[in-house]
N, C-alpha and C positions, 0 to 999 in steps of 0.2 A: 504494500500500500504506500502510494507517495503520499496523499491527500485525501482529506474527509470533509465530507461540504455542512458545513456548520450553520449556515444562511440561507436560507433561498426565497426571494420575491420576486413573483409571477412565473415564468414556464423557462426553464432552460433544456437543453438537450445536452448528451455527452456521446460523444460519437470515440468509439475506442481506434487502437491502428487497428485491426484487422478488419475496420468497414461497417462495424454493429451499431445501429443509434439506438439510443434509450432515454425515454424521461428523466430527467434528473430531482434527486428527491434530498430533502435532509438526512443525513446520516449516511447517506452514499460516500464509498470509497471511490477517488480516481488515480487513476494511476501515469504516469510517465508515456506522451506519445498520445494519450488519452486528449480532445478537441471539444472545450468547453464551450458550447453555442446559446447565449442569451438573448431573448426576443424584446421587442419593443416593452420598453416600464419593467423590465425585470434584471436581477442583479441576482449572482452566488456569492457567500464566502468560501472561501476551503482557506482549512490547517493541516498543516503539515504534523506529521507523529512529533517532531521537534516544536511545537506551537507558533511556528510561524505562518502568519495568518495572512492573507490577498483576497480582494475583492475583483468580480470581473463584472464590470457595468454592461450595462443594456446594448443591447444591438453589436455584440461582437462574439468574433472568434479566437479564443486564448485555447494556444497549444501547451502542455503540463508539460515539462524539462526537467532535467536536475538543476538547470541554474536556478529556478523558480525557488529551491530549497535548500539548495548546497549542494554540490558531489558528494555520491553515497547514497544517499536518500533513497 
């Protein structure tokens, strides 16, 4: 697990690398390579196992990396 979505306001999607999209819900894990899509008036948080926390605002696509949390991660 890189990330745990701690926030979620309005509809997001997470599209994994291997092609799968899914609703995105509180308490979802994402993980590294994982493409977090946020629709119009809606926003996620995720923290990282380390508590490092990021927000992704409305109407964008945020790809999950190590740099997001540190190498390792």
């Amino acid at each position: 697990m890189t990330g745990i979505v701690t926030s979620l306001t309005g509809k997001a999607t997470v599209l994994s690398k291997d092609g799968v999209a899914r609703a995105l819900r509180e308490g979802d894990e994402v993980q590294q390579g994982d493409i977090v899509i946020t629709a119009s008036g809606s926003s996620v948080e995720i923290e990282s196992v380390g508590d490092t926390s990021f927000s992704v605002p409305e109407n964008n696509e945020f790809l999950i990396n190590d740099e997001l949390f540190g190498v390792g991660v």
